[in-house]
C-alpha positions as CSV (number, residue, x, y, z in Angstrom):
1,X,-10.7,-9.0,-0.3
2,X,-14.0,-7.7,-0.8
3,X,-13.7,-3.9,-1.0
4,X,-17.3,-1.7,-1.9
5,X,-17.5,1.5,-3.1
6,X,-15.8,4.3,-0.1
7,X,-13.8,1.5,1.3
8,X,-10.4,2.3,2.8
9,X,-7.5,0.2,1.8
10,X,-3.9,0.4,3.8
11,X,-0.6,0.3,2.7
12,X,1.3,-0.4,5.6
13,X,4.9,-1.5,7.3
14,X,5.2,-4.8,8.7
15,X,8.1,-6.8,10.1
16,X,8.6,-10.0,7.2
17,X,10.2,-10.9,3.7
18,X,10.0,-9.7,0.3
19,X,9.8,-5.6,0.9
20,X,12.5,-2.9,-0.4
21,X,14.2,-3.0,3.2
22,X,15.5,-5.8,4.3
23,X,13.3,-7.0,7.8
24,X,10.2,-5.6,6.6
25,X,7.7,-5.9,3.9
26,X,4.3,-4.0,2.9
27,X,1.2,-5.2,4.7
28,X,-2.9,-4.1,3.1
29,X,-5.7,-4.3,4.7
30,X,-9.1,-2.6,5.7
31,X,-9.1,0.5,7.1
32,X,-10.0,3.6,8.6
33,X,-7.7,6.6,8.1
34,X,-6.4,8.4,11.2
35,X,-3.3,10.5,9.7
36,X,-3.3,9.9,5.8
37,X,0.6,10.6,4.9
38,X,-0.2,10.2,1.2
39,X,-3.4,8.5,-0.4
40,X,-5.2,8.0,-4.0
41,X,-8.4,7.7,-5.2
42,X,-8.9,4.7,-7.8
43,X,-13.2,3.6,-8.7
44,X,-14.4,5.1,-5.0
45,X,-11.4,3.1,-2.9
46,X,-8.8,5.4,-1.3
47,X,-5.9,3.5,-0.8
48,X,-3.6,5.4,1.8
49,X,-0.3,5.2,3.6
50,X,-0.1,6.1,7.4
51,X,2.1,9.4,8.7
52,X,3.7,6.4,10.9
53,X,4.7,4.1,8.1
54,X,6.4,7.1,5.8
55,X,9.5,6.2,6.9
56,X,9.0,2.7,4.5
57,X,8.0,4.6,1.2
58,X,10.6,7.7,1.7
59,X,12.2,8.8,-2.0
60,X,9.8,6.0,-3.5
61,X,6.6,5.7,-5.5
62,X,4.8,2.8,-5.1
63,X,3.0,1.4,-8.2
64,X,0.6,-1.4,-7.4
65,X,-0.7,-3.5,-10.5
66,X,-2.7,-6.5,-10.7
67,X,-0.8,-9.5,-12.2
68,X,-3.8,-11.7,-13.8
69,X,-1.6,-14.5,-14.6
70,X,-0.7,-15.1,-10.5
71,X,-4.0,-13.6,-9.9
72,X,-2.7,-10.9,-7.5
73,X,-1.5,-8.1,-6.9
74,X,2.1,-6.8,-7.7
75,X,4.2,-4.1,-5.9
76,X,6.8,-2.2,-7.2
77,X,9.1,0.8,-5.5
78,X,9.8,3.6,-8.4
79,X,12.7,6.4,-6.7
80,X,11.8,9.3,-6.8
């Protein structure tokens, strides 16, 4: 994923395997923001998480590395 500098990244819920509740897993992509819930600002890209999709992250941090051995990234739900 190409992202420049301003870009828009969302986190966001989407029925599948491998999230913290079972059914549903965390989709990214490109985007614009229409009601930012909760967002950070890491080298000019905002990454943000959608009022509709707070349900998903509710009493949890999500940390987001990268994992240069898999070359990818790597999610992780902290409670709060």
């Amino acid at each position: 994923m190409e992202l420049g500098k301003d870009a828009y990244l969302r986190f966001f819920v989407r029925y599948g395997f491998g999230g913290h509740i079972p059914g549903f897993s965390l989709g990214v992509k490109k985007d614009t923001p229409m009601d930012i819930f909760a967002s950070a600002n890491l080298e000019g890209i905002t990454f943000f998480i959608e009022n509709k999709d707070a349900w998903y992250f509710e009493n949890n941090d999500l940390h987001v590395s990268y994992n240069s051995e898999m070359q990818e990234p790597q999610f992780e739900y902290k409670e709060k």
